[in-house]
N, C-alpha and C positions, 0 to 999 in steps of 0.2 A: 427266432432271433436273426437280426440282419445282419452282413458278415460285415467287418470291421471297415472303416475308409481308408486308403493308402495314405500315409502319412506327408500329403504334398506341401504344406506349408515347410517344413522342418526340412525335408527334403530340396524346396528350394531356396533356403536362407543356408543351410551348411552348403548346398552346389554352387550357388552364387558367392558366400563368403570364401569358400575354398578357389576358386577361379581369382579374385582380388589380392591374396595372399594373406586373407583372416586369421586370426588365431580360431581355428575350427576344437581345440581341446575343448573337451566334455561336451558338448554340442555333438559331435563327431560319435561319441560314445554313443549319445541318450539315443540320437538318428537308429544307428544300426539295433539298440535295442526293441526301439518302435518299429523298425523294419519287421525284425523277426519276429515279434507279435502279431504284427500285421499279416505276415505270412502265412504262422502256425494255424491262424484262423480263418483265411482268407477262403473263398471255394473256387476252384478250380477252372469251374466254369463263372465266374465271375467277372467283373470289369479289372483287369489285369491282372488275371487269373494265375497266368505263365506269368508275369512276373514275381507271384508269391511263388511258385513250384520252383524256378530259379534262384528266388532268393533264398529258400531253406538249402538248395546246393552250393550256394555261395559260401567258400569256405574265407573268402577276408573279412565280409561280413560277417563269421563270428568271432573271429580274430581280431577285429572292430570295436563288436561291442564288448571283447571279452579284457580289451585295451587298456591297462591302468592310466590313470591318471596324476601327472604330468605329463603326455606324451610328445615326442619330436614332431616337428610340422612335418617335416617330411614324410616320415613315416608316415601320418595322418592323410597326407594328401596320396601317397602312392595305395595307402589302403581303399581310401574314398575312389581315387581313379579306377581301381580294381571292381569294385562292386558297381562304378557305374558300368562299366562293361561286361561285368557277370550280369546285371538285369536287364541289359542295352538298354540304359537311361542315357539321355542326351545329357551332354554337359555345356554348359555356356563357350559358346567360340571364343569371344575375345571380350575388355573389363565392361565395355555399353553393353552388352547383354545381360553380365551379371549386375551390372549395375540396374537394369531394366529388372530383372527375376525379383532384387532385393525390394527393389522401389514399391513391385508388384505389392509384394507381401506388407510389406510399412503402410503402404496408402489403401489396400484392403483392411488392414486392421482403424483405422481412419475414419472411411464409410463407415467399418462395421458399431465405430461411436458416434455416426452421425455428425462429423467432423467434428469431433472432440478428443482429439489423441494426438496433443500437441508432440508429447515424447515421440510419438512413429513416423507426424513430419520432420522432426528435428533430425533425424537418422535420414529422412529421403533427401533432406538441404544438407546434410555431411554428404550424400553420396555424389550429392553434385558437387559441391566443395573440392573432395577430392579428385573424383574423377571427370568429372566435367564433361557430362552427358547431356549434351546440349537438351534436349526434351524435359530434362530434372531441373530445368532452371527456375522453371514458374514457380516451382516449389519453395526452390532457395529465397525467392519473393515472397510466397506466401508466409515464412517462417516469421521474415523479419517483417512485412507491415504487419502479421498478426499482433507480434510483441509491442509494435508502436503503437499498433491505434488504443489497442489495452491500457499501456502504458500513459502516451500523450492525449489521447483522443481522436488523434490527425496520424495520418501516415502516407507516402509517394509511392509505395513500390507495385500495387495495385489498385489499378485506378476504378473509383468505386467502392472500397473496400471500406467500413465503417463498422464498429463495433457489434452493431446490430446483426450485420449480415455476412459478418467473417465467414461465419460456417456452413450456411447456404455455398458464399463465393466458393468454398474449397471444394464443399463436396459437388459442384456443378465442376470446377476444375481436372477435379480429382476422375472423375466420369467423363469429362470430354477426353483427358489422357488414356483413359485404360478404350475409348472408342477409336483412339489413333493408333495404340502400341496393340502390337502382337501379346497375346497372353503367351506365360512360361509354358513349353512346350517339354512335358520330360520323355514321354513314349515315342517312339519312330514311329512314323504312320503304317507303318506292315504289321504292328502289333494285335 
């Protein structure tokens, strides 16, 4: 049996949404219970091996997942700060990186329909909305002539763009971004 994958997706949607000022409740839980599964199982000599043998010592990680639900943000995010620095996980510096981590994950799941997961651009065109991560903008484009050319049959906001070949254009889009953006980085390099 192969030892479990460290739970990076969840990992960097609660790191990334925690840095924005997310509501991280139950998110925050489900994380730190995956953590510690991941951990309990993980081998030692593995691909972040010390970070499961750290994570079983991590006592806010079980104070985390052991967390009722409704919980305070605060608390939520001082718990989450705490266990990124018990597994020395990196945390997003400032909102364009989390904004980058989140986008990461949205437009992975994207690809992973072959550009068909209008719902996980709609979340990468809020993150630019909000936060206005200049690189997220194409996106913001893509959301809306997808809905138009659907819609009307014609649309301005990508040029090119036609009913036929929406989802070609995205997923080439979607591919040229993740070949200009840094992927999410949670381990320090000395790991």
């Amino acid at each position: 049996m192969s030892a479990p994958a460290f739970p990076e997706r969840t990992s960097l949607l609660l790191l990334g949404r925690r840095s924005l000022n997310f509501d991280v409740d139950g998110l925050a839980q489900k994380w730190a219970d995956q953590m510690l599964s991941w951990a309990s199982a993980a081998v030692v000599d593995a691909p972040n091996g010390n970070v499961a043998a750290r994570a079983i010592e991590s006592g806010a990680l079980y104070t985390l997942s052991s967390l009722p639900s409704p919980a305070h943000w605060g608390e939520l995010s001082d718990l989450i700060r705490d266990v990124a620095r018990d597994l020395h996980l990196f945390l997003p510096g400032d909102p364009a990186t989390a904004t980058r981590w989140l986008a990461w994950v949205h437009l992975s799941d994207v690809l992973a329909a072959g550009g068909d997961d209008f719902d996980a651009l709609k979340k990468v065109s809020r993150l630019w909305f909000d936060h206005e991560t200049p690189d997220l903008h194409r996106f913001y484009l893509f959301k809306h002539a997808i809905r138009e050319v659907m819609r009307d049959g014609q649309q301005a906001h990508v040029p090119g763009l036609t009913r036929e070949s929406w989802r070609d254009d995205l997923v080439l889009a979607i591919t040229d971004w993740k070949k200009e953006t840094r992927a999410p980085d949670l381990f320090p390099d000395s790991l």
